[in-house]
Backbone bond lengths (Angstrom), bond angles and torsions (degrees), N, CA, C in turn:
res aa  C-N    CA-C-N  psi(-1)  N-CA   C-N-CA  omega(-1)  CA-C   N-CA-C  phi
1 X - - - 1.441 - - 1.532 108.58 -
2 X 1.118 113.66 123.58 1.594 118.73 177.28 1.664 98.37 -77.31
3 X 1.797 98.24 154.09 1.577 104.21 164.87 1.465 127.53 -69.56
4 X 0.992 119.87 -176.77 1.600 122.26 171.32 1.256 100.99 -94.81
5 X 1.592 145.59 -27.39 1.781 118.89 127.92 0.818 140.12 7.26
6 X 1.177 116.29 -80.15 1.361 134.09 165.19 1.454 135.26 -43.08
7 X 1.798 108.91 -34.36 1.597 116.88 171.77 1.554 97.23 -92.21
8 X 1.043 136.67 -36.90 1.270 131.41 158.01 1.417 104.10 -13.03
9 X 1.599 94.95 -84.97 1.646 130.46 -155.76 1.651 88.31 -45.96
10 X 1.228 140.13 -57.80 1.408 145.64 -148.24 1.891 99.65 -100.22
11 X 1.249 135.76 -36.51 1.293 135.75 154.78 1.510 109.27 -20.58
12 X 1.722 104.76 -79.60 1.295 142.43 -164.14 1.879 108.24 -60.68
13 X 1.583 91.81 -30.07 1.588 79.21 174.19 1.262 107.71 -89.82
14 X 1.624 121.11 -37.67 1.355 113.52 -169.42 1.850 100.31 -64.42
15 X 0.710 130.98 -38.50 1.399 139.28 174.58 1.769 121.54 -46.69
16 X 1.667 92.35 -37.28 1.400 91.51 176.49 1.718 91.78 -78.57
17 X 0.900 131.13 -64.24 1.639 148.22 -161.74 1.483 94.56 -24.96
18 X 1.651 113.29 -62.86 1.548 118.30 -175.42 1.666 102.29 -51.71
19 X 1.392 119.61 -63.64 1.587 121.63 -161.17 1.632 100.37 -58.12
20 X 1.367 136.13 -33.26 1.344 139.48 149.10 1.433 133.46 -15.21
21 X 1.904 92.05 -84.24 1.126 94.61 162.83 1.540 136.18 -82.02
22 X 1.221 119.98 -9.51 1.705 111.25 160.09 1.650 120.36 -74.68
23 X 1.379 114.63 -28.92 1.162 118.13 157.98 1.452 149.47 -38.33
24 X 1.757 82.84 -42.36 1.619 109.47 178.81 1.896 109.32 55.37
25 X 1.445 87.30 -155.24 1.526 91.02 -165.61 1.686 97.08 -97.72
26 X 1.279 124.35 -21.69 1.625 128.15 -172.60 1.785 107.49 90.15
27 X 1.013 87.15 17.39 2.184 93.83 178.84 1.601 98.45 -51.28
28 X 0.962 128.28 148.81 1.988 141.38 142.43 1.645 93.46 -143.05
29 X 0.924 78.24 132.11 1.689 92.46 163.50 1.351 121.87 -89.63
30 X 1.358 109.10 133.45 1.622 116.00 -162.51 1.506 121.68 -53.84
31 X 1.359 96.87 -46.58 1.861 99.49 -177.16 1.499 113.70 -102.23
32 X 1.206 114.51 8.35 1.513 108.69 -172.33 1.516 103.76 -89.09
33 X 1.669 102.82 -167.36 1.696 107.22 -175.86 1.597 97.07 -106.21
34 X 1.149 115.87 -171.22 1.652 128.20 -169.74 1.454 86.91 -76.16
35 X 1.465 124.68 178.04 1.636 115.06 -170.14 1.785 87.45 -100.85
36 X 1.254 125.89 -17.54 1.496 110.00 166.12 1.773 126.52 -55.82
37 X 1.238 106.41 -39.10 1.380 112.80 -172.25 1.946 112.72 -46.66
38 X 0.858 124.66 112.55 1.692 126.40 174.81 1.887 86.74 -99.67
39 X 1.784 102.04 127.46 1.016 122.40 168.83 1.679 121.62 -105.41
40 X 1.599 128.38 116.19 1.193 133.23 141.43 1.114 123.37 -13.40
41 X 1.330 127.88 177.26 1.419 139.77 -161.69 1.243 115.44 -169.83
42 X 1.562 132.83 105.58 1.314 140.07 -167.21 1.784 99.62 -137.58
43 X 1.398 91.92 142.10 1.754 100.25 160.22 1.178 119.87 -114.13
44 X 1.490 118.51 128.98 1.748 111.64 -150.41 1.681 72.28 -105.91
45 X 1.413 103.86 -151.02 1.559 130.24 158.10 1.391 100.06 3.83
46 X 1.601 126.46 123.96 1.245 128.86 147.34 1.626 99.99 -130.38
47 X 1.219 109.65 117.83 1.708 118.19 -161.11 1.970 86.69 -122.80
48 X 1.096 90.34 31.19 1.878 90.57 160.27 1.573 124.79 -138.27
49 X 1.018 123.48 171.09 1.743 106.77 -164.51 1.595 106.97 -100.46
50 X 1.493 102.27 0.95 1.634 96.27 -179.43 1.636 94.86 -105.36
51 X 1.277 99.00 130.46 1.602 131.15 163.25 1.786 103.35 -58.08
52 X 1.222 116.35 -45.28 1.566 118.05 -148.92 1.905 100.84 -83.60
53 X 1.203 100.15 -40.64 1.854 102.90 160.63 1.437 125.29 -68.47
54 X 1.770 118.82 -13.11 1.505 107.20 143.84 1.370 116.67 -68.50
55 X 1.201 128.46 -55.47 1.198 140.72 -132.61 1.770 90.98 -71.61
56 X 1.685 102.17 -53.98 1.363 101.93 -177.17 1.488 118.01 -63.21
57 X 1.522 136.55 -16.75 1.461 133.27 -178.96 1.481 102.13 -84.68
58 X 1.059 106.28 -22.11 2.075 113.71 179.49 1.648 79.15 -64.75
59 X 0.849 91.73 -65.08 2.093 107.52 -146.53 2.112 96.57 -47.70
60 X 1.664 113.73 -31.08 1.291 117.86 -171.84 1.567 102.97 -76.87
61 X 1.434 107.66 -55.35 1.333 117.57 170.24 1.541 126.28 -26.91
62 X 1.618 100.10 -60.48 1.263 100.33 -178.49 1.619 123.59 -98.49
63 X 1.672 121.12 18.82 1.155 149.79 165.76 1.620 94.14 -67.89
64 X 1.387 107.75 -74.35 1.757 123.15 -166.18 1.648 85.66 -61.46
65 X 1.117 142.26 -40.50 1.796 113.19 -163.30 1.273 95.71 -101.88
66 X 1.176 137.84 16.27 1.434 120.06 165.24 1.457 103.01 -83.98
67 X 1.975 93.53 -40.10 1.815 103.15 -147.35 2.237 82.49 -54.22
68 X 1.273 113.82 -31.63 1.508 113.99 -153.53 1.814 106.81 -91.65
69 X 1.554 114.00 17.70 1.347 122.23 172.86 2.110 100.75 66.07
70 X 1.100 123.87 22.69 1.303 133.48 -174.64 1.351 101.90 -114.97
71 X 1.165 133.08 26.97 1.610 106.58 173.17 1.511 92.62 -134.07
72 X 2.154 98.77 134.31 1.348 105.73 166.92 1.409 101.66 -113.95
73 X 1.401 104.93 169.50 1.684 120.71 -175.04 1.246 88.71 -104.89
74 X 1.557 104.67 172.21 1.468 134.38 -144.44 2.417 113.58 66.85
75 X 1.529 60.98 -143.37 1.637 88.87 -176.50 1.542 126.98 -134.13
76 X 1.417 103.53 12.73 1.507 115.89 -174.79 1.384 109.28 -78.05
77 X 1.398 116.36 142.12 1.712 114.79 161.60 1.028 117.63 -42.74
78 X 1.604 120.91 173.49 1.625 106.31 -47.04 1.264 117.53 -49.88
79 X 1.885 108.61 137.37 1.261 90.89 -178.39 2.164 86.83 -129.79
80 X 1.568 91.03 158.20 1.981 99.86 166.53 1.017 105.35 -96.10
81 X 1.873 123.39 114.45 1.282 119.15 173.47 2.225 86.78 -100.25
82 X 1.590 89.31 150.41 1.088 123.79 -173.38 1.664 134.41 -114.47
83 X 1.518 113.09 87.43 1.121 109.72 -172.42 1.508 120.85 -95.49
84 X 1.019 102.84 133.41 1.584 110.81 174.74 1.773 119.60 -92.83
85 X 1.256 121.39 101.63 1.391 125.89 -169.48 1.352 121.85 -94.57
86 X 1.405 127.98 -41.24 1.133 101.48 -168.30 1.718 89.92 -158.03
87 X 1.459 101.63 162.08 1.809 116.18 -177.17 1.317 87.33 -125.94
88 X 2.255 110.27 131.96 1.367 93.36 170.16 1.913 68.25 -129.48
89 X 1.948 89.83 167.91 1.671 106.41 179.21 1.360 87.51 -133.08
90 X 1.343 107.50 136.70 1.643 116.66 -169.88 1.876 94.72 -140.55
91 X 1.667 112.39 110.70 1.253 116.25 164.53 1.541 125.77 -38.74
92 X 1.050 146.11 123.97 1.675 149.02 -176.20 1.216 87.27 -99.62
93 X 0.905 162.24 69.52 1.770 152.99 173.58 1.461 134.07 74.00
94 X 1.316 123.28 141.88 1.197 122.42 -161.79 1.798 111.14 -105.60
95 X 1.355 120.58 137.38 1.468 100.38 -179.67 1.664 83.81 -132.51
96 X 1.895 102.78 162.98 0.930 97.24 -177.65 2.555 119.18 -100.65
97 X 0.870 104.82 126.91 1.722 81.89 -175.32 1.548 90.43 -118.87
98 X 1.495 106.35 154.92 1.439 125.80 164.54 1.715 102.14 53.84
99 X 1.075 131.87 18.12 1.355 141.22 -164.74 1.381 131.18 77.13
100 X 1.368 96.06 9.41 1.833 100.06 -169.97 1.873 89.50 -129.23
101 X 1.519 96.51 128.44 1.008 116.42 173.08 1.483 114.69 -71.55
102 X 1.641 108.06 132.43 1.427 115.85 -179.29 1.731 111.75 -123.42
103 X 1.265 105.02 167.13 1.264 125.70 165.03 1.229 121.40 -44.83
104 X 1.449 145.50 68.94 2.147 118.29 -171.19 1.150 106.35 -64.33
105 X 1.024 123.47 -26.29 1.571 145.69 169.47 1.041 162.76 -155.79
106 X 1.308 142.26 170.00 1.268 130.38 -135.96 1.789 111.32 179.14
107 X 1.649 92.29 109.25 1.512 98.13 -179.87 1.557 131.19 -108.22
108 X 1.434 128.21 104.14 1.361 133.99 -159.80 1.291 103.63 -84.80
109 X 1.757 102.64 125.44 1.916 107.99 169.94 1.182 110.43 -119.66
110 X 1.261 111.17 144.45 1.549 114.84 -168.43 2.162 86.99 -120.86
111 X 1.289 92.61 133.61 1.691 95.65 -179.17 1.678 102.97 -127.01
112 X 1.591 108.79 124.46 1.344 131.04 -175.88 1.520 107.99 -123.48
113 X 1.809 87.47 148.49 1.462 96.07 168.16 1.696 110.60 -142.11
114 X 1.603 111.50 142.36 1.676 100.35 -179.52 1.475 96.46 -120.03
115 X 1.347 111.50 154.42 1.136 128.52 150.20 1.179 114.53 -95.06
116 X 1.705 125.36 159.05 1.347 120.80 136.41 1.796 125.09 -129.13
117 X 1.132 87.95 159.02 1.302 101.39 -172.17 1.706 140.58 -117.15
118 X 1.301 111.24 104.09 1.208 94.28 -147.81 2.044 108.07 -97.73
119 X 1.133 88.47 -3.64 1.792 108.60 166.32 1.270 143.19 -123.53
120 X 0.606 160.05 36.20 1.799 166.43 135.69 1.485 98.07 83.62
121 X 1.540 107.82 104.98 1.746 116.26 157.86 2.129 87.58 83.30
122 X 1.218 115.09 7.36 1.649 96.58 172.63 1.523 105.85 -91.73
123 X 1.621 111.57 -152.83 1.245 112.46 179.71 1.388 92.64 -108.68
124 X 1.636 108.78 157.97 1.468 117.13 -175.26 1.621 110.60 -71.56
125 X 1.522 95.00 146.08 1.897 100.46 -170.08 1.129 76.75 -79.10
126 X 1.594 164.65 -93.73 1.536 175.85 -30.19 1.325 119.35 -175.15
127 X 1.300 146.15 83.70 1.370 121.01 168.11 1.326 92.20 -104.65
128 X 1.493 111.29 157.15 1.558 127.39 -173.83 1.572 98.33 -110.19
129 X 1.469 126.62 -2.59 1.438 122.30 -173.61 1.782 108.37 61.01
130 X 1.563 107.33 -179.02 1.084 101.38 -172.24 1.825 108.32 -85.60
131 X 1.409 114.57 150.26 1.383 107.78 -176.65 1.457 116.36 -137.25
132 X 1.161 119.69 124.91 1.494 120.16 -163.79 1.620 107.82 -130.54
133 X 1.867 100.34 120.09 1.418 113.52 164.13 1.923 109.09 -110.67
134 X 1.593 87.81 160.12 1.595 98.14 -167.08 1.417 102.60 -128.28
135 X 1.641 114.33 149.84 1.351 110.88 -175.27 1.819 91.87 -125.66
136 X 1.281 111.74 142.80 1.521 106.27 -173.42 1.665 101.14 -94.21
137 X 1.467 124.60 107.58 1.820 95.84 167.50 1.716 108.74 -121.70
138 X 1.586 109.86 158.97 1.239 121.89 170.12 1.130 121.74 -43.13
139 X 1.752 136.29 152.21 0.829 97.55 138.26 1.388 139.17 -141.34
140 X 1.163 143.03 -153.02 1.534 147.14 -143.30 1.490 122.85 -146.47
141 X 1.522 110.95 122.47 1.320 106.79 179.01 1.414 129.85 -64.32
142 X 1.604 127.36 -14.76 0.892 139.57 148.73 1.663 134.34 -58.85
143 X 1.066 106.07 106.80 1.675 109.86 -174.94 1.689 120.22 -58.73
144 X 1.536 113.86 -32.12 1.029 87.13 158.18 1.628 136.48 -102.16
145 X 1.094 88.47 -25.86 1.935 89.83 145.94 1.835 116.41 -22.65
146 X 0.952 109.55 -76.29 1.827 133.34 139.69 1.086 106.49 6.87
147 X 1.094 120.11 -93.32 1.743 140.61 -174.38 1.220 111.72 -56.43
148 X 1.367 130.04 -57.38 1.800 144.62 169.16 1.355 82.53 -31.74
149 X 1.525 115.43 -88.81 1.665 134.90 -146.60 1.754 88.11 -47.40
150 X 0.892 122.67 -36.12 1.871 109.84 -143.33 1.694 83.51 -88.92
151 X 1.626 115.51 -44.29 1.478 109.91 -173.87 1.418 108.19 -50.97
152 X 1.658 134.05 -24.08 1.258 144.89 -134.30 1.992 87.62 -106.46
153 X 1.265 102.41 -49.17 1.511 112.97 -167.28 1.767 103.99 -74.32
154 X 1.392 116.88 -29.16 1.310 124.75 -162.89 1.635 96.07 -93.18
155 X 1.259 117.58 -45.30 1.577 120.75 151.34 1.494 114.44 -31.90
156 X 1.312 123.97 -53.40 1.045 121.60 -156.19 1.590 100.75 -108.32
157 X 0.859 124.10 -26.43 2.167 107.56 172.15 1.726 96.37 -74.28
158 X 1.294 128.62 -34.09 1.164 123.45 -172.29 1.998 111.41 -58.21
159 X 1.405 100.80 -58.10 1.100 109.46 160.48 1.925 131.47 -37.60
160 X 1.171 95.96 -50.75 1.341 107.91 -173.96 1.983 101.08 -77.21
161 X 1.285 102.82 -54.31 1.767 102.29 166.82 1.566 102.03 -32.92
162 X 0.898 100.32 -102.97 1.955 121.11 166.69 1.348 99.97 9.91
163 X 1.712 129.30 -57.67 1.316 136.68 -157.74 1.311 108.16 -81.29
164 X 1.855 105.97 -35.50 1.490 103.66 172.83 1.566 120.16 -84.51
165 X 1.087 139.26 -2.42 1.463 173.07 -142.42 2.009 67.56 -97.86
166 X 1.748 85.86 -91.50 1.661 78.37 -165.13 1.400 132.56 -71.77
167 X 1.151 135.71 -15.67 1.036 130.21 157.93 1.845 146.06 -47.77
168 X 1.641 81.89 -5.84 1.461 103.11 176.11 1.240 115.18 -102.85
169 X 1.653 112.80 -23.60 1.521 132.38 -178.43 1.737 98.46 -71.62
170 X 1.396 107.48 -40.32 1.542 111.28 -167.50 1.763 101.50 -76.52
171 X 1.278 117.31 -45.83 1.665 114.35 160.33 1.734 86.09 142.90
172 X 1.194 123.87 28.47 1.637 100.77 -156.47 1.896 67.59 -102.18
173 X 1.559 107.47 160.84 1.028 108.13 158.54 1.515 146.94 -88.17
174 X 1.345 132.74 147.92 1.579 124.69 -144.48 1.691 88.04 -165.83
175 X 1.454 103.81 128.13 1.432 127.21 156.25 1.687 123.99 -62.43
176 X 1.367 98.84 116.07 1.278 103.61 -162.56 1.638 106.16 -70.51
177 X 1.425 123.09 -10.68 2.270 119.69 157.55 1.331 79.94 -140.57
178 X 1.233 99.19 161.45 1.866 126.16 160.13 1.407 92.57 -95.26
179 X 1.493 98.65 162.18 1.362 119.52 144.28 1.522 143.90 -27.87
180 X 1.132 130.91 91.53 1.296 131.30 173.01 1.552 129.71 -14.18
C-alpha cells in the first residue's frame, strides 16, 4: 500500500504539469497581429516592368499566411498592401568564350516592401521597410536558355521576398537583405 505522500507527491506534480502547460511560456510577438486577425492581400506600387515578380511576391505572401491560418480573401481590412520596387542583376563572374567575355553568372534581386493597414485612407500600423531576396543563376550562351533561367530566378526571389514580406507581419523574425 503506498502512503498518502505519495498521491500528494504525484497529484501536485500532475497539477503543476497542467498549470504549466496551459500557461505556456507568455511569448507575443512584438510586431505581429493578435493570432485572430486574418490578413488580405493587395499589390500596391509595382515600379518594375515585369508583371511576373509581382505576381510571384503576392503568390509568397499569401503562401506564408495561409501556411500560418492568417489569410482572408477579398480585400477587407486589415489588409497587406504590397509593393514591388526594384529588380537589381548583379554579375557573379566573368569568363571568357570564343573571345568575348561573358557572364558565368548572374544573381537576380527582387526588393519588396508591405504595408499594413488596419484603417481605410490612415497611415499604415506596419511597415516592413524595404526587403530584398536574391536568386543566384548560371550563366548561358544561349539567350533563350537566358530568359527561361532568369523567368525561373525572378519567379523565385519574388516568391521568397513575398515570404519575408510576411513573416515580419506575423512577428517571426526576418532580416531586412541577406548577404551578398
Amino acid at each position: 500500500m503506498r502512503s498518502k505522500s505519495f498521491h500528494f507527491l504525484r497529484f501536485y506534480s500532475f497539477a503543476g504539469l497542467c498549470v504549466a502547460l496551459l500557461g505556456a511560456c507568455g511569448y507575443q510577438p512584438v510586431y505581429g497581429q493578435s493570432p485572430g486577425d486574418r490578413l488580405s492581400v493587395q499589390v500596391g506600387q509595382v515600379l518594375i516592368p515585369e508583371p511576373l515578380a509581382a505576381q510571384a511576391a503576392a503568390t509568397g505572401v499569401r503562401s506564408e499566411l495561409a501556411a500560418a491560418g492568417r489569410l482572408a480573401n477579398g480585400s477587407q481590412l486589415p489588409r497587406l498592401l504590397l509593393d514591388v520596387l526594384r529588380v537589381d542583376e548583379l554579375s557573379r563572374g566573368i569568363h571568357v568564350q570564343a573571345g568575348q567575355p561573358r557572364a558565368s553568372g548572374t544573381s537576380i534581386a527582387l526588393t519588396v516592401r508591405g504595408r499594413l493597414f488596419r484603417v481605410e485612407s490612415a497611415e499604415p500600423s506596419l511597415d516592413t521597410g524595404d526587403l530584398r531576396r536574391s536568386v543566384q543563376m548560371s550563366g548561358d550562351s544561349d539567350p533563350r536558355a537566358d530568359s527561361s533561367a532568369y523567368d525561373v530566378a525572378l519567379r523565385s526571389a519574388g516568391e521568397r521576398a513575398g515570404r519575408a514580406v510576411a513573416r515580419i507581419v506575423l512577428g517571426i523574425p526576418e532580416p531586412n537583405d541577406e548577404a551578398q
